[in-house]
N, C-alpha and C positions, 0 to 999 in steps of 0.2 A: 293824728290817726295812724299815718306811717310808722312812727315808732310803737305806737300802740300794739298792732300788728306782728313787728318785728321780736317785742319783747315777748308777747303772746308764745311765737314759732317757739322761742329757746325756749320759754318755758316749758312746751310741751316736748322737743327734744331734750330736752334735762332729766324729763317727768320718763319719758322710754330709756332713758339710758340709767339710770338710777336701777330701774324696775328688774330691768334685762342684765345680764354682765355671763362671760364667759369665766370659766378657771379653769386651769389645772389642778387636776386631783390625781392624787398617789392613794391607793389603796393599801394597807398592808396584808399578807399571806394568813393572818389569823384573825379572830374576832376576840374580844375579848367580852366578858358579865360588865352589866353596866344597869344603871336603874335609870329607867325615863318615867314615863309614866307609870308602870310597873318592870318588876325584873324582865331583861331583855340582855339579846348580844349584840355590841356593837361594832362595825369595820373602825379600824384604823387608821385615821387620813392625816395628810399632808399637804399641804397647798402651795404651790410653786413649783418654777422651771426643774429644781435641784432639789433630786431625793436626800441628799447628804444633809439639806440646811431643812431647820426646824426640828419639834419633836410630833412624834404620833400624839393625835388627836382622837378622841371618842367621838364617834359620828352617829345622833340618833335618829337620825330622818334614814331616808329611802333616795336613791338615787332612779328616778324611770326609767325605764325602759335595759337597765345594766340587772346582768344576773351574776353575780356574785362565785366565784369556786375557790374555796381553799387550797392555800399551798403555792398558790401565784400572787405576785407583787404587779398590780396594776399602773398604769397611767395613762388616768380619763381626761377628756374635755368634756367639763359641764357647764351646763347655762342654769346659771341664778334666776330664778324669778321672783318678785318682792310682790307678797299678798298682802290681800286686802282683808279685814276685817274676819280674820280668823281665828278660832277659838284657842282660851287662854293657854290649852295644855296641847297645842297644834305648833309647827313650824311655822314662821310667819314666810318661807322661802322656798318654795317648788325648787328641787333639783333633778335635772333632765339632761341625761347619758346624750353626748353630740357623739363623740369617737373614743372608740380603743386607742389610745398611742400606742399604748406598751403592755406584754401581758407574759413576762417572767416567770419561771418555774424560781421557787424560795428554795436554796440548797439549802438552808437550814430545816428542812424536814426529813431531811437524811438524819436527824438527831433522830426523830422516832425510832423508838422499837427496848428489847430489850439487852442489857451492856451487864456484862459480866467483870468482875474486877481480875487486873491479874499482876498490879505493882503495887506500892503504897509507899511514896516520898521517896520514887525512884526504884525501889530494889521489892524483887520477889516474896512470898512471904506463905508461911505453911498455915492449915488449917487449924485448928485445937481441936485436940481428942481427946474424949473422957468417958473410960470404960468401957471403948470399944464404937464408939458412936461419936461423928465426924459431924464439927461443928457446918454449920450452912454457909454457901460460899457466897460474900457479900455481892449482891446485884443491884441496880437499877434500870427503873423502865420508863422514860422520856415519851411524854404524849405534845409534839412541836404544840400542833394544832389548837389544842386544850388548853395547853401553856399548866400540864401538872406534869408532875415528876413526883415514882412512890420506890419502893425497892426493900433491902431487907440488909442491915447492917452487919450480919455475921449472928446475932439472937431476933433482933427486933424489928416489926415490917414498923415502914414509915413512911409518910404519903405528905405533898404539899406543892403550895401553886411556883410557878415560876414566874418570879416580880418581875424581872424584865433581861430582854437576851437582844443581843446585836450578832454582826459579824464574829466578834470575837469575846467579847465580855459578856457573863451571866450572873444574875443576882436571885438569890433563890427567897421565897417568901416564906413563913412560918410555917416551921414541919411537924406535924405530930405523928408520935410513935408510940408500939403499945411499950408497957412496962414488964416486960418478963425479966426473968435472973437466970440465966442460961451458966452450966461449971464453971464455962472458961469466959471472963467477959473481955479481954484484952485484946483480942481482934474489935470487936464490936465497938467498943470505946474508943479505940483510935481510929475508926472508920469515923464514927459519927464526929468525933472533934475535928478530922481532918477536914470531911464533908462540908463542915460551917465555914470552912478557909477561901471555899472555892471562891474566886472572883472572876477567871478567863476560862475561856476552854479553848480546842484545837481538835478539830474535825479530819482526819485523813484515811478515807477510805473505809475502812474497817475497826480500827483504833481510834477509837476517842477520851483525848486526856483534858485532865482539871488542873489550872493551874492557882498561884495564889496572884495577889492584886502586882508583886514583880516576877510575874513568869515565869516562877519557880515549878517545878511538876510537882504537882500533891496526887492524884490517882488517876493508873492508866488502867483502860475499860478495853475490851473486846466484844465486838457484838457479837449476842447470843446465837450457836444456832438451835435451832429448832430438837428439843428435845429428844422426841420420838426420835428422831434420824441415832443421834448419840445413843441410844437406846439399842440399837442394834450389833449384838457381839455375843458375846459369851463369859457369863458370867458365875465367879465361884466362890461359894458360902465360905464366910471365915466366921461368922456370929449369928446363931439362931436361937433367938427369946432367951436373952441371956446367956448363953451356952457356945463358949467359943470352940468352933470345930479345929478338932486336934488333928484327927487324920486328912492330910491333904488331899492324898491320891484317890479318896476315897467320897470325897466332899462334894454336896450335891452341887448342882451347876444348873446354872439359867442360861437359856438362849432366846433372843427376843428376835423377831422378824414384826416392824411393824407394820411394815407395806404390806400384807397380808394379816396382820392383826393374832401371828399365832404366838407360844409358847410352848417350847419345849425341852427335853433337858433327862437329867435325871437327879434325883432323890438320896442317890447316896448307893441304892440297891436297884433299883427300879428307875427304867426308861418312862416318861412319862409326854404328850404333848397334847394340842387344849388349845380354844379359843382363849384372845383377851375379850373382853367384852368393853373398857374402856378405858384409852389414851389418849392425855393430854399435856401440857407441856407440868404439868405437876400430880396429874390423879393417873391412879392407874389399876385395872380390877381383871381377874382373870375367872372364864368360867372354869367349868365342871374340866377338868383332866384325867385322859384314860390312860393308864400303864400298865406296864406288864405284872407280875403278882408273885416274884420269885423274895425266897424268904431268907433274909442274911443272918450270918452269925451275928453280928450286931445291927437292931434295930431302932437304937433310939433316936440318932442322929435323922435317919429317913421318916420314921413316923412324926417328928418334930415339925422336919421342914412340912411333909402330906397337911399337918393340922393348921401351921402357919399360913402359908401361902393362900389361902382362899379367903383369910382375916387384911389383905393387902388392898389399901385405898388409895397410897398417895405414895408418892418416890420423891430423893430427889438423889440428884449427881454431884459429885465431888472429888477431884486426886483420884481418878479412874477407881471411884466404890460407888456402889450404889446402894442405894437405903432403903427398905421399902419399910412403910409406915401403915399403922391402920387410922383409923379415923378421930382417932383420937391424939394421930400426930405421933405416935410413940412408935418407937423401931422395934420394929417384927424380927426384921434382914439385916444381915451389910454382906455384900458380894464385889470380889475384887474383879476387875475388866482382866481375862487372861491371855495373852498371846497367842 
């Protein structure tokens, strides 16, 4: 009967300790698509004393009482619970948040944002021009979080997931891009062949370079700034609708203020300035402008730019020119940034 008894106890201490169990978990800083019962996002985990050992794991349950924030590298204690008789598309394991250990900001979301190119296998490298109209400067824009990465090779935008990133090594997933045929394709074709080389990067401050799988540089990036700010100077027409302006001194001129949203300038003959109406780090549209009304020996250059300018949807910037585009993407403008 005494043993009876005794074997009974461990049994039923076997039966609690079985049920119950404590872990560490490691959270990672992002979530990644994952399919459970339907499409869902799942954390990240790792199980162990040592974030360095194992790999990230898909975690499709819910952890209680833990609320989750992107961008931090967690380390929880949770307690396992082993259920009973739970349904077939259910966790058979209650997991319930005991303590925060550790709650890390991820410096790899300093990746986010947008990165501008300005090496390529080491050494500097010019735009292609054709006709008066300056090819696009190749960029990319790094979303950590999302784990996408999209950008535009010098002709062609192209967008795709990022397979997997550490500290220092990046592996990019299958990109697709559209098909345009752009004059010059020789910037754009050694970006995109370069681009597939990448295997490491190196993050420092404001420069972010790609390297290959022997840490060779393949391309060095600068983060973008913000548009509109660059937007602000003074600017003067060298090509309107076709028609490269011959007279300098005489050449209409854009001044942009965007912190106030105005435009002004002159025409070539006539002072002119005016609300924008809207700016964004790629669209850009100007109202109605008032000017003066005096009438020059030569008027085509000025009446050109008066009929152009209000057909202006989109910009972009390159080698201190700016392009203004209508909506159909086709260059209106090119104005060079003037001293």
């Amino acid at each position: 009967m005494k043993h009876t008894f005794l074997y009974g106890l461990i049994l039923i201490f076997a039966a609690c300790y079985g049920s119950n169990h404590e872990s560490i978990y490691w959270v990672n800083s992002y979530r990644v698509d994952c399919v459970g019962v339907g499409p869902m996002k799942c954390m990240l985990i790792k199980k162990g004393a040592d974030l360095n050992e194992g790999e990230w794991l898909n975690f499709y349950s819910r952890i209680e009482g833990f609320e989750y924030e992107p961008g931090f590298i967690y380390k929880l204690k949770v307690k396992e619970e082993q259920l009973k008789n739970v349904p077939a598309d259910a966790s058979s394991i209650k997991y319930s948040l005991i303590e925060i250990l550790e709650k890390e900001a991820d410096p790899k979301v300093a990746l986010t944002g947008d990165w501008e190119l300005v090496k390529m296998n080491g050494e500097p490298f010019d735009l292609p021009e054709f006709r008066g109209t300056v090819a696009i400067l190749p960029k990319i824009h790094i979303d950590y979080l999302d784990m996408q990465i999209s950008g535009v090779d010098g002709c062609n935008n192209f967008s795709g997931k990022i397979k997997s990133i550490d500290d220092s090594s990046v592996e990019w997933g299958p990109l697709a891009a559209t098909g345009k045929m752009c004059p010059d394709m020789t910037l754009a074709n050694a970006f995109s062949r370069t681009f597939n080389e990448v295997k490491q990067y190196r993050l420092e401050g404001d420069k972010l370079s790609f390297l290959d799988e022997t840490a060779t540089e393949l391309l060095e990036f600068t983060r973008a700034a913000e548009a509109n700010v660059l937007l602000n100077d003074i600017w003067v027409a060298e090509f309107i609708d076709g028609t490269d302006v011959k007279d300098k001194t005489n050449a209409p001129r854009l001044e942009i203020n965007s912190s106030q949203m105005i435009a002004m300038g002159t025409d070539g003959c006539n002072n002119f300035t005016g609300k924008i109406t809207k700016l964004t780090n790629s669209e850009l549209t100007f109202g109605p402008l008032a000017g003066t009304r005096k009438v020059c020996p030569d008027m085509e250059i000025p009446e050109k730019f008066n009929q152009i300018l209000p057909l202006v949807r989109a910009y972009k910037l390159a080698n201190l020119k700016l392009t203004l585009l209508d909506e159909q993407n086709k260059t209106l403008i090119i104005l060079k940034k003037t001293d």
